[in-house]
PyMOL Python script that loads the backbone (N, CA, C, O; Angstrom):
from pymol import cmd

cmd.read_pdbstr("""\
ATOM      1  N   UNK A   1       8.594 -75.736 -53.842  1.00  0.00           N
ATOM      2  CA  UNK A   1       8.128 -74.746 -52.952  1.00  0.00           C
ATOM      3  C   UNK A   1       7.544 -73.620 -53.807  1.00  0.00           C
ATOM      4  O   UNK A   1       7.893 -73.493 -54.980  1.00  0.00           O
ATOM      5  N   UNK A   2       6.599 -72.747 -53.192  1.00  0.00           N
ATOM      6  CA  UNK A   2       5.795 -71.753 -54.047  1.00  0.00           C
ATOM      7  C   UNK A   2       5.962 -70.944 -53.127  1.00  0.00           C
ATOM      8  O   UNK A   2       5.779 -71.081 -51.918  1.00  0.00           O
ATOM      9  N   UNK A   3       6.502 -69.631 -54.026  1.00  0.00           N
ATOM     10  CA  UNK A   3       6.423 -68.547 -52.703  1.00  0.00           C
ATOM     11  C   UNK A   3       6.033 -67.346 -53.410  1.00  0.00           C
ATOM     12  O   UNK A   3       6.897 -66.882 -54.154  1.00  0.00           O
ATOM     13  N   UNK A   4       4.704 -66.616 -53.331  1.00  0.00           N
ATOM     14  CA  UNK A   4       4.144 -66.004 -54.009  1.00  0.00           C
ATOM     15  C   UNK A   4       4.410 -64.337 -53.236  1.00  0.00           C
ATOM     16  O   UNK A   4       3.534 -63.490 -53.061  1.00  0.00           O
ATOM     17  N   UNK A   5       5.502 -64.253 -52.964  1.00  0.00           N
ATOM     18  CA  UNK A   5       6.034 -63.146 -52.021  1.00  0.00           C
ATOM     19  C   UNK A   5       5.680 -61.895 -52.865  1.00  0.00           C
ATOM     20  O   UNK A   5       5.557 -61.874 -54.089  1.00  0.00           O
ATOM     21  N   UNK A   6       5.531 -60.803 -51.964  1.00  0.00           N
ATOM     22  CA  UNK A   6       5.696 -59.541 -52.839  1.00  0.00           C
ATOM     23  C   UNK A   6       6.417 -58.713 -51.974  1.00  0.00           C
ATOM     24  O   UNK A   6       6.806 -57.675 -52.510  1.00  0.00           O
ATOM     25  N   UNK A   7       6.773 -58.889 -50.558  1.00  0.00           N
ATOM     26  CA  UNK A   7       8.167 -58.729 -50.047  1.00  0.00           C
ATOM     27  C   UNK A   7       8.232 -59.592 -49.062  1.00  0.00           C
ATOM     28  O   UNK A   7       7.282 -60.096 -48.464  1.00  0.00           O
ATOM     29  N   UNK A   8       9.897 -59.843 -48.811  1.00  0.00           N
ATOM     30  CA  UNK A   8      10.343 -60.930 -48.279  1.00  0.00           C
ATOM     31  C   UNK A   8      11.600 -60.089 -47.506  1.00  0.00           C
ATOM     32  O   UNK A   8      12.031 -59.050 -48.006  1.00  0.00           O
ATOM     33  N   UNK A   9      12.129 -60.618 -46.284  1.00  0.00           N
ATOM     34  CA  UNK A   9      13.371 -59.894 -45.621  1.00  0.00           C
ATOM     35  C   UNK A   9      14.592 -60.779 -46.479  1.00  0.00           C
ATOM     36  O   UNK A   9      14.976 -60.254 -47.524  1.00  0.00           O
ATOM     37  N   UNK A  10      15.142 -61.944 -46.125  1.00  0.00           N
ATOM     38  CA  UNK A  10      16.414 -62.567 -46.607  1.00  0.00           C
ATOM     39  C   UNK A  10      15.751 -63.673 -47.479  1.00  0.00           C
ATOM     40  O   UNK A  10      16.502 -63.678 -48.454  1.00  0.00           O
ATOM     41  N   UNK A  11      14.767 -64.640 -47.722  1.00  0.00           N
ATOM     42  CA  UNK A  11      14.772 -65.325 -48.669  1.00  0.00           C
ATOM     43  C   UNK A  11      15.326 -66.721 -47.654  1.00  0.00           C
ATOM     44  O   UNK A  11      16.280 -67.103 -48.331  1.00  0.00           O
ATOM     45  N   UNK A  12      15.276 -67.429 -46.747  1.00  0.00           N
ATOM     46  CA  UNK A  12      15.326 -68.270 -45.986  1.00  0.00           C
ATOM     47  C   UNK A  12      14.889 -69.381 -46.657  1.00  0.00           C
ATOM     48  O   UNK A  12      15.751 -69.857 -47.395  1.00  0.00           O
ATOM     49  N   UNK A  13      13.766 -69.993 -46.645  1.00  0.00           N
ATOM     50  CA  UNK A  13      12.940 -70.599 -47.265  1.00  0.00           C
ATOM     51  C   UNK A  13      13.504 -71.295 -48.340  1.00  0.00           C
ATOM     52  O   UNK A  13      13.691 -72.504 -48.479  1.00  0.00           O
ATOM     53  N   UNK A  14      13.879 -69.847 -49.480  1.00  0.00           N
ATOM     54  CA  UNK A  14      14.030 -69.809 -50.415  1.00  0.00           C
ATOM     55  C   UNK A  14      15.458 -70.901 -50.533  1.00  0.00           C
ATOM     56  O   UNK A  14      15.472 -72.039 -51.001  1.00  0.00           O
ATOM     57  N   UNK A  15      16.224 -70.379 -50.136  1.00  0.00           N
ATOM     58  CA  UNK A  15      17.442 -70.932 -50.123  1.00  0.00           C
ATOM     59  C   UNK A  15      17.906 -72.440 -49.574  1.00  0.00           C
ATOM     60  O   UNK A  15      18.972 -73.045 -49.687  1.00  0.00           O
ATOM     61  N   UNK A  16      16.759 -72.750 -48.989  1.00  0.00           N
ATOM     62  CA  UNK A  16      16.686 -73.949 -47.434  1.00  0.00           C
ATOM     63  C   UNK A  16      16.189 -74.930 -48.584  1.00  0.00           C
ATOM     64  O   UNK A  16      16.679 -76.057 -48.648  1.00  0.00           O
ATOM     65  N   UNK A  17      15.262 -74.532 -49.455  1.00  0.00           N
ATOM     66  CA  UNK A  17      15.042 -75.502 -51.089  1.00  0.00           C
ATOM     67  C   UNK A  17      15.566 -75.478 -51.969  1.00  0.00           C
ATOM     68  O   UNK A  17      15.417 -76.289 -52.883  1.00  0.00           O
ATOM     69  N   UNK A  18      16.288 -74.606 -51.962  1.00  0.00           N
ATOM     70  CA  UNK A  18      17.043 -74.434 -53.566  1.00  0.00           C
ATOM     71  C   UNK A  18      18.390 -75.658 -53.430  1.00  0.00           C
ATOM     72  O   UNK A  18      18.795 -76.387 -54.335  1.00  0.00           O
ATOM     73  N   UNK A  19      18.978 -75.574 -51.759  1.00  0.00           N
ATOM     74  CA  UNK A  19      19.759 -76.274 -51.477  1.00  0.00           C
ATOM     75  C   UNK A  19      19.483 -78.064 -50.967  1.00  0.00           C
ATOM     76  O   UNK A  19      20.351 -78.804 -50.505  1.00  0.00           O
ATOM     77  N   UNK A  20      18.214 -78.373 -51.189  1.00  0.00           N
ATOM     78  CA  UNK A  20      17.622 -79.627 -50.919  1.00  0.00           C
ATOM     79  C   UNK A  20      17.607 -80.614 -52.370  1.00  0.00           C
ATOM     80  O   UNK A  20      17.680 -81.836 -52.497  1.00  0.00           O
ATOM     81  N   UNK A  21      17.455 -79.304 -53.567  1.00  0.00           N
ATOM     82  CA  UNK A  21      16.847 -79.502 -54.777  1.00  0.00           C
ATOM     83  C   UNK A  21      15.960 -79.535 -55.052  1.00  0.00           C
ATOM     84  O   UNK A  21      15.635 -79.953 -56.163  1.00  0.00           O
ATOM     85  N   UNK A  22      14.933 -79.007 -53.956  1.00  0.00           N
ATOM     86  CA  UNK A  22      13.399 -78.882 -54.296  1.00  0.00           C
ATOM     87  C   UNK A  22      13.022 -77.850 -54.999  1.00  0.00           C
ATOM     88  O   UNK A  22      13.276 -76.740 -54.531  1.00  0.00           O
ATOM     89  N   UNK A  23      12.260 -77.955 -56.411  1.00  0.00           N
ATOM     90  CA  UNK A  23      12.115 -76.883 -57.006  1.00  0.00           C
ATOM     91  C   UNK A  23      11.202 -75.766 -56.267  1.00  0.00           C
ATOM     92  O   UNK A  23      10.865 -75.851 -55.087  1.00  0.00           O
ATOM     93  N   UNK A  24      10.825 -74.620 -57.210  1.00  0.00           N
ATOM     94  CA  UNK A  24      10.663 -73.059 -56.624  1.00  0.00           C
ATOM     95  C   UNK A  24      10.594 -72.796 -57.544  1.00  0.00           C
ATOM     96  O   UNK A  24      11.311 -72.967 -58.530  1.00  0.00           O
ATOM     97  N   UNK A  25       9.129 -72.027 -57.259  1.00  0.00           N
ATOM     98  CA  UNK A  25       8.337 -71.053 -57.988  1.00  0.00           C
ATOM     99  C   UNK A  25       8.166 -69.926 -57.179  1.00  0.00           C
ATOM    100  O   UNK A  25       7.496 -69.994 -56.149  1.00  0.00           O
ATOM    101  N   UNK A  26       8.742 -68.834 -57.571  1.00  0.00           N
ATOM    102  CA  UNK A  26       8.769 -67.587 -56.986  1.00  0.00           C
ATOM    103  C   UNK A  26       8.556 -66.428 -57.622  1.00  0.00           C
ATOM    104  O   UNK A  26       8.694 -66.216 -58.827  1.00  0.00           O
ATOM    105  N   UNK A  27       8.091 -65.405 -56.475  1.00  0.00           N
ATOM    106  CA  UNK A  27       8.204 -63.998 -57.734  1.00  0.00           C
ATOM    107  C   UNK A  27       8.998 -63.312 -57.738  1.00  0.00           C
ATOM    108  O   UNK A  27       9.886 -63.553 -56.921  1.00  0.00           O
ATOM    109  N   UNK A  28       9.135 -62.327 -58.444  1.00  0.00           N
ATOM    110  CA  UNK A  28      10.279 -61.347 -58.761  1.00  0.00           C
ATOM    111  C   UNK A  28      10.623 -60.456 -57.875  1.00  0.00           C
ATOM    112  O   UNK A  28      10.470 -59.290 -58.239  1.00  0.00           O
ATOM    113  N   UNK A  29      11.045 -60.632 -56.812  1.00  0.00           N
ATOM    114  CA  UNK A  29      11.352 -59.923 -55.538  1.00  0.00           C
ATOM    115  C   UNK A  29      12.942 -59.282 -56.026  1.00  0.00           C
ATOM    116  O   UNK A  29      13.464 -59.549 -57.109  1.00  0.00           O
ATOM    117  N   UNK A  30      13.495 -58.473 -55.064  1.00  0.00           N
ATOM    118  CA  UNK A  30      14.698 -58.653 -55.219  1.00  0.00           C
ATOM    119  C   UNK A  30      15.387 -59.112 -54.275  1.00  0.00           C
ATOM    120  O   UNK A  30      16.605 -58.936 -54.306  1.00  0.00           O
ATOM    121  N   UNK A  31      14.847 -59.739 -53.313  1.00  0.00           N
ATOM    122  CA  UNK A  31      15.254 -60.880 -52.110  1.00  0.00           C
ATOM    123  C   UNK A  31      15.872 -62.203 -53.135  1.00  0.00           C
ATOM    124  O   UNK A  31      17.027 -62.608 -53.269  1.00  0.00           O
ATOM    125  N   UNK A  32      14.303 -62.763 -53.911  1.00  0.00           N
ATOM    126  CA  UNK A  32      14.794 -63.666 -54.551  1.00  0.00           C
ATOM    127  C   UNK A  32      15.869 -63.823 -55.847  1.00  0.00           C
ATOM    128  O   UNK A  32      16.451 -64.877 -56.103  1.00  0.00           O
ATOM    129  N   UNK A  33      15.981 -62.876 -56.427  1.00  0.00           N
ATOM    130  CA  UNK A  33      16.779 -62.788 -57.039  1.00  0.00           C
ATOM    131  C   UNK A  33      18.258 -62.664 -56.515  1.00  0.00           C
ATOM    132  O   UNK A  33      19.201 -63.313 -56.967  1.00  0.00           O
ATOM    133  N   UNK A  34      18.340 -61.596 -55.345  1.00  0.00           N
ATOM    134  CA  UNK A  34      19.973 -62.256 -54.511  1.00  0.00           C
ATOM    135  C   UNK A  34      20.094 -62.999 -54.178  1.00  0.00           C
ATOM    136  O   UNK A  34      21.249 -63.416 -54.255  1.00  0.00           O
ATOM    137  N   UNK A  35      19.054 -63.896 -53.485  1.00  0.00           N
ATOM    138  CA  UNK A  35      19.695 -65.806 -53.499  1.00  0.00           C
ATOM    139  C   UNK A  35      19.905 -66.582 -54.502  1.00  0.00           C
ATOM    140  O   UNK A  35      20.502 -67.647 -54.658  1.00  0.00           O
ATOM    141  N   UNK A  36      18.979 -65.473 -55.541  1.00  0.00           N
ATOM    142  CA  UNK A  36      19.613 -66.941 -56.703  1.00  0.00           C
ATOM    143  C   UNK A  36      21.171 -66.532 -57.458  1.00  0.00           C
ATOM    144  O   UNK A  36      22.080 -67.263 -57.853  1.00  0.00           O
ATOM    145  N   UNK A  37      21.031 -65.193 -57.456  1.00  0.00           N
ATOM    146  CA  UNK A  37      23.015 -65.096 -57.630  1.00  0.00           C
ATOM    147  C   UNK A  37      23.864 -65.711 -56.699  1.00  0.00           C
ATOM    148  O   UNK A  37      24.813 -66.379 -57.110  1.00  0.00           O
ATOM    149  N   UNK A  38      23.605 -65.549 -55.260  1.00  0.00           N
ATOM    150  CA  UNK A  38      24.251 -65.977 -54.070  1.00  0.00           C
ATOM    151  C   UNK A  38      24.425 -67.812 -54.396  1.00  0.00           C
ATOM    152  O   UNK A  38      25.541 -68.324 -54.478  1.00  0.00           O
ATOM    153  N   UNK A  39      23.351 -68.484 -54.525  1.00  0.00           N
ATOM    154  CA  UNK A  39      23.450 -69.728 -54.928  1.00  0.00           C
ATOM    155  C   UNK A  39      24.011 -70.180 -56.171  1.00  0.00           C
ATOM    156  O   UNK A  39      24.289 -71.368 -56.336  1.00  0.00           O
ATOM    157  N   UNK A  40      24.237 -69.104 -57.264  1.00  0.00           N
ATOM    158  CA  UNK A  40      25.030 -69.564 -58.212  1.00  0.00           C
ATOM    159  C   UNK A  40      23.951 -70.117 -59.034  1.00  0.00           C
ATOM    160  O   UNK A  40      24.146 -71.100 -59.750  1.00  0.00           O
ATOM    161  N   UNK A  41      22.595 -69.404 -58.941  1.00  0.00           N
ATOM    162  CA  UNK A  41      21.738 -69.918 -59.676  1.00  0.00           C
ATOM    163  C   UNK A  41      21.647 -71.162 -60.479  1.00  0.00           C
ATOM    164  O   UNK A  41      22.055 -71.392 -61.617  1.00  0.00           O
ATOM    165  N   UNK A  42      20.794 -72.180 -59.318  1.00  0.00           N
ATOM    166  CA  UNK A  42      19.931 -73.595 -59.609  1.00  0.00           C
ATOM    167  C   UNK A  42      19.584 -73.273 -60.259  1.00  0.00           C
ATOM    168  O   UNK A  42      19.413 -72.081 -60.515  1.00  0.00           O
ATOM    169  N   UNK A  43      19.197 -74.536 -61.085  1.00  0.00           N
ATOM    170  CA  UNK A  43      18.314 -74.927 -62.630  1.00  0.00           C
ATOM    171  C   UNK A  43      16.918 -75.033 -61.872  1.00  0.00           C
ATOM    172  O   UNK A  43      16.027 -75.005 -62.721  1.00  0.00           O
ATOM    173  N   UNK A  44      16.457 -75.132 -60.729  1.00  0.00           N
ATOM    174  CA  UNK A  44      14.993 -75.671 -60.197  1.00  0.00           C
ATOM    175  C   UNK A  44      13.970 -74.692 -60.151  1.00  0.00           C
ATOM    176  O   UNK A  44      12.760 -74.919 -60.134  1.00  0.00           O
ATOM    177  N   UNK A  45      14.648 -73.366 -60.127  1.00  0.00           N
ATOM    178  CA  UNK A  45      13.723 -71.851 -59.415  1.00  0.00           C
ATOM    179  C   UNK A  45      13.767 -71.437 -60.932  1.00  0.00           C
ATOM    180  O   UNK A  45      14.495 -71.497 -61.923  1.00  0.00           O
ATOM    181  N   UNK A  46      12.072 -70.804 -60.343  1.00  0.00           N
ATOM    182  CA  UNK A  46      11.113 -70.939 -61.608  1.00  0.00           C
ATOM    183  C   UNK A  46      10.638 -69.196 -60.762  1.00  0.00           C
ATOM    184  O   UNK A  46       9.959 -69.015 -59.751  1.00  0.00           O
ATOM    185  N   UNK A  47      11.456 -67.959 -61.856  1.00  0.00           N
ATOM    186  CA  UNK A  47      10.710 -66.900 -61.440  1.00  0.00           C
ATOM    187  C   UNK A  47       9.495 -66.298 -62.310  1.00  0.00           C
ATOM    188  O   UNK A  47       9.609 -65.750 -63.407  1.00  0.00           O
ATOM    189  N   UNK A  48       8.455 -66.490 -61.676  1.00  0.00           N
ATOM    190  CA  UNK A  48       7.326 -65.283 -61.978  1.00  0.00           C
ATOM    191  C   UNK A  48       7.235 -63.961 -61.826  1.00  0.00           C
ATOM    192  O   UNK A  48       7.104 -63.469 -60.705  1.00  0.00           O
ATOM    193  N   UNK A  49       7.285 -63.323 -62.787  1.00  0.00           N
ATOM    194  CA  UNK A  49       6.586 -61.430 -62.530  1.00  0.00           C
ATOM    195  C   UNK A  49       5.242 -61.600 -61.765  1.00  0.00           C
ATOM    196  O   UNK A  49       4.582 -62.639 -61.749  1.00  0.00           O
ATOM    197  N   UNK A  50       4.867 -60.222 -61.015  1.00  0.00           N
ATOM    198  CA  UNK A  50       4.318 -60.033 -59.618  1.00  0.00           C
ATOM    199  C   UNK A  50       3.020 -59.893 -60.571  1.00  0.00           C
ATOM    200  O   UNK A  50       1.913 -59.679 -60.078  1.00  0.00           O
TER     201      UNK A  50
END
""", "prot")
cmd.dss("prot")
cmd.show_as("cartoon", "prot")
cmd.util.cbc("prot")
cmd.orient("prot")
């Protein structure tokens, strides 16, 4: 999944793949970054600066 966000509310998406194992390419939100602590940060999510 590619999510080229520059704001996001909860990160839905985000989380709905991380938990499939589909990788993720995302940017540096701080949405995405609390799902990836919340998830215990996957090896699959791939963050980009904005």
């Amino acid at each position: 999944m590619v999510s080229p966000a520059v704001y996001k509310g909860l990160g839905f998406p985000f989380a709905e793949a991380t938990q499939r194992g589909i990788p993720v390419i995302c940017s540096d939100i701080p949405a995405f970054r609390e799902q990836l602590v919340a998830l215990d940060g996957p090896g699959n999510v791939h963050i980009v600066p904005q």
